[in-house]
C-alpha positions in Angstrom: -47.7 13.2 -32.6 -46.7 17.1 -32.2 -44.2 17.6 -34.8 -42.2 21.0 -35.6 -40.7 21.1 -38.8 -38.5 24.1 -40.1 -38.1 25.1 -43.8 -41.5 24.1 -44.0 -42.7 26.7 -46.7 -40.3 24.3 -49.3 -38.1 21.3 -50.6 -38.1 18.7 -48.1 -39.3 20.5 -45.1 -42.9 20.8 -46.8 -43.1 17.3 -47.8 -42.7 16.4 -44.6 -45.2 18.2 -43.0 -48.1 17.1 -45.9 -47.0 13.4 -45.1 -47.4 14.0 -41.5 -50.1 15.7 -41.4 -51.8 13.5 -44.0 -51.1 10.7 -41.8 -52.7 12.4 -38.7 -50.6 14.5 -36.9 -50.5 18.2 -35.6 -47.7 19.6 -37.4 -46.0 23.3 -36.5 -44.4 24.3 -40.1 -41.8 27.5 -40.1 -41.3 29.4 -42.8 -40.8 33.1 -43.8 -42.6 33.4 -46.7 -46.6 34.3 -45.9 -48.3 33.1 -48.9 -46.4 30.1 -49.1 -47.5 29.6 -45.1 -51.0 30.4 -45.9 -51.0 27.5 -48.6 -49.8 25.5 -45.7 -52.3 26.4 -43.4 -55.3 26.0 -45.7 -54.0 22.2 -45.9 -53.7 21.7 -42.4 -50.7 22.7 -41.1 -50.2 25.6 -38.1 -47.9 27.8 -39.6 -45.3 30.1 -37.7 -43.3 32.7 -39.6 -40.0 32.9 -38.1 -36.8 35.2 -39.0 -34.8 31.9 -37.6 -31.4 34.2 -37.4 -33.0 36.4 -34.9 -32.6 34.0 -31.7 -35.0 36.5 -29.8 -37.9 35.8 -32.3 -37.2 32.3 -32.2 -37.4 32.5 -28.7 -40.6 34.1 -28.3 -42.3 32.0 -31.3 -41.2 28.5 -30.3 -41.9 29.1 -26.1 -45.2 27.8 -25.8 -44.2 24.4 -28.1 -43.7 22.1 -24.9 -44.9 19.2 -26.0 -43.5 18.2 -29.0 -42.8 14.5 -30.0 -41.2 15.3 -33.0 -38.8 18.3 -34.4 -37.5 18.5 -37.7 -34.9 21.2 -38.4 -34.7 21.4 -42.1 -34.6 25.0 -42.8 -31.0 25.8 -44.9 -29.6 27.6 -47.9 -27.0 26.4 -50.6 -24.5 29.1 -52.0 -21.4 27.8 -53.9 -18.2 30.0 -53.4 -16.1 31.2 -56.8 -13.5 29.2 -56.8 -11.1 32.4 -58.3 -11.9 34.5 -54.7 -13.3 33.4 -51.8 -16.3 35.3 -50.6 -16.5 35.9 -46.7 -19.9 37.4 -46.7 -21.1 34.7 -48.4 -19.6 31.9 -46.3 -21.1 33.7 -43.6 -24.8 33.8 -44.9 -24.3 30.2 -45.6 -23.1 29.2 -41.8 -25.9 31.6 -40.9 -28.5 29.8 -42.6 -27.6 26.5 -42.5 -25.9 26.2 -38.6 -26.4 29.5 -36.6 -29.9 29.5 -37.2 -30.5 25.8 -36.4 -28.5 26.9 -32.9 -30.9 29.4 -32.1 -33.7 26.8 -32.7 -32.5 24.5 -30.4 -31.9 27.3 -27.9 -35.5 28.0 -27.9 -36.3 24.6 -28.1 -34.6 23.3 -25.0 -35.8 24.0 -21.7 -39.2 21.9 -23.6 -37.3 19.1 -24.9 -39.1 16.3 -23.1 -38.6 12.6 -22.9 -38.7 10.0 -25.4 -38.9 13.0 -28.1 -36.8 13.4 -31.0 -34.6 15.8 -32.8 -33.3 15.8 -36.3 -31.3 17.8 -38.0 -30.8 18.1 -42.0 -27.6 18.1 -42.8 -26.3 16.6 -46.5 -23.7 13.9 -47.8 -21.7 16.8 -49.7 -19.7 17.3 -46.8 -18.1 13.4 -47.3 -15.7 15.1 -50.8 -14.2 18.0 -51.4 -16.2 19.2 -54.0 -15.2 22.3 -55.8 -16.9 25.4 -55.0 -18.7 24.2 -51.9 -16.5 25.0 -49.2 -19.2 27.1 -47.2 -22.1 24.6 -47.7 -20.5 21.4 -47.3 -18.2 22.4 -44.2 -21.6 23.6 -42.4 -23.1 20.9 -43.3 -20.1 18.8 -41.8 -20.9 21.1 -38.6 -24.0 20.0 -38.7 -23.5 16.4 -38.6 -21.0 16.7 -35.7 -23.9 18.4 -33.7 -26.2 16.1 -34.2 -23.4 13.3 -32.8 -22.3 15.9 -30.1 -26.0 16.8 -29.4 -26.9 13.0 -28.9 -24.1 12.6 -26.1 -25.9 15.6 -24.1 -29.1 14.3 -24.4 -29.3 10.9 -23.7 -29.4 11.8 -20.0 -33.2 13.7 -20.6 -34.1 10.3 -23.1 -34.1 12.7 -26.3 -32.8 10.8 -29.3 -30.8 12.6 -31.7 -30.9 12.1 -35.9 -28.6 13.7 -38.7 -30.5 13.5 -42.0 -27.9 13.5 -44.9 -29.9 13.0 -48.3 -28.1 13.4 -51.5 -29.7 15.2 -54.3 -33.6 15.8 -54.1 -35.3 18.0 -56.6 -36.4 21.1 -54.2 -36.0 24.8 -55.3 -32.4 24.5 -54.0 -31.5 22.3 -56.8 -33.0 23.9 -59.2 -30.7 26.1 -59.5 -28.0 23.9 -60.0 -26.2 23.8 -62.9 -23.9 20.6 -63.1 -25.3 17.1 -63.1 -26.9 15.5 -60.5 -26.7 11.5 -59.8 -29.6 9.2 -58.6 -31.8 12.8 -58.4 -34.9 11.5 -56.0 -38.3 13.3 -55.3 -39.5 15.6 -52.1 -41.9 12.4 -51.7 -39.1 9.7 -51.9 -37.0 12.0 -49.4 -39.8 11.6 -47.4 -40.3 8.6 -47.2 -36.3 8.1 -46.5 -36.9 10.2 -43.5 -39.9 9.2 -42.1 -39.2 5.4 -41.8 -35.5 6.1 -40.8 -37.2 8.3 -37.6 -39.3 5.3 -37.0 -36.6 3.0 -36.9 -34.1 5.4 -34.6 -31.7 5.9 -36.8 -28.5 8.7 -36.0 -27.7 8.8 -39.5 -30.6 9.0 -42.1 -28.9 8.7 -45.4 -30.1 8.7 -48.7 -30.3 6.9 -51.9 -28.6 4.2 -50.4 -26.4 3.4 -53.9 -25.3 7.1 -53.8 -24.6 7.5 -50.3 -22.5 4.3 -50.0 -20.3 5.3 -53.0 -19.9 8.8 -51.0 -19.1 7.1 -48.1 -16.4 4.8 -49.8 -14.7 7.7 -51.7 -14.3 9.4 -48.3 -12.2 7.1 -46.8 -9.7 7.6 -49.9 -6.6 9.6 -48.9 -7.1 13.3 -49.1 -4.8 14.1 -52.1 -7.4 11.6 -54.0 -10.1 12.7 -53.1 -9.4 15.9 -54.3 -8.0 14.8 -57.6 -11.5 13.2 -58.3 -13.3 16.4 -57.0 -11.4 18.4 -59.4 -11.7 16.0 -62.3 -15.4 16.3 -61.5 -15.4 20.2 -61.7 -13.5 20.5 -65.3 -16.2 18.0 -67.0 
């Protein structure tokens, strides 16, 4: 297969592209960081570094791509917002990085979009609660599950299938830098592995741990006014 896979210099996106191209295939990894690209490259992997919020560079870098089997649009950022003052610049990085920027890929994208191909998109099960202090990452994450859905209507007609990959918590630089505890924590490998047989199988909705995302999924159909209760028990532990 020809796979593209964004947010390929880290976290999940690089897993991905080692286990594909491990198992064979010519994998496209974007990134914007060059030594972390090189590293890439010197293990197989034809890298393209791509300012994804400038749709014109995406443009020109992703045109010749026309026969891709497989794209992966992992690329995002987490910021959490102070609960004391919201913070409109950085809501706005955070739409940028994690919804904007996947746009402009798919503008680029497609006019090449061909048959039988698929597209996934990373999105995350934090946008199921209302956790506190992640009202910029979880609603564009939300917006990016409703794309994927939306996406999948428009494209059926050109036989493109359509994906929404919402893991839970894997242990990637993002993470990191969390400071709160994180349940059921998997690996970059396990997410992998998550993703690679849920493609395989056509799934829309790739979610993952199982255990986690079902007790997510169940919360969420609480009313509202409970949900949040439970949120903000969860933020004064």
């Amino acid at each position: 297969m020809n796979i593209l896979i964004t947010g390929a210099s880290s976290g999940i996106g690089k897993q991905l592209a080692l286990d594909y191209v491990a198992q064979g295939h010519q994998v496209w990894g974007q990134g914007r960081n060059a030594p972390r690209l090189q590293a890439l490259a010197e293990q197989g992997i034809k890298p393209l570094q791509v300012e994804l919020s400038e749709l014109n560079q995406v443009r020109e870098a992703f045109a010749d791509l026309a026969d891709l089997d497989l794209i992966v649009l992992a690329a995002g950022d987490c910021e959490y917002l102070d609960p004391q003052a919201f913070d409109a610049e950085l809501f706005a990085r955070v739409w940028q990085n994690n919804v904007q920027s996947m746009a402009n890929c798919i503008d680029a994208l497609w006019p090449n979009l061909k048959p039988h191909s698929q597209l996934a998109l990373v999105g995350s099960l934090a946008h199921l609660l209302p956790f506190s202090q992640a009202g910029a990452y979880g609603s564009s994450k939300a917006a990016v599950d409703y794309l994927a859905l939306a996406l999948g209507t428009d494209l059926k007609a050109k036989q493109v299938s359509v994906h929404c990959i919402q893991p839970g918590f894997v242990k990637t630089p993002l993470t990191d830098k969390n400071n709160f505890a994180m349940p059921n924590l998997i690996s970059p490998q396990q997410a992998s592995r998550y993703i690679r047989r849920g493609l395989v199988k056509g799934k829309a909705r790739i979610n993952f741990p199982g255990v986690f995302s079902g007790i997510l999924h169940a919360l969420s159909c609480l009313p509202a006014r409970w949900q949040q209760a439970l949120c903000q028990r969860l933020a004064n532990k």
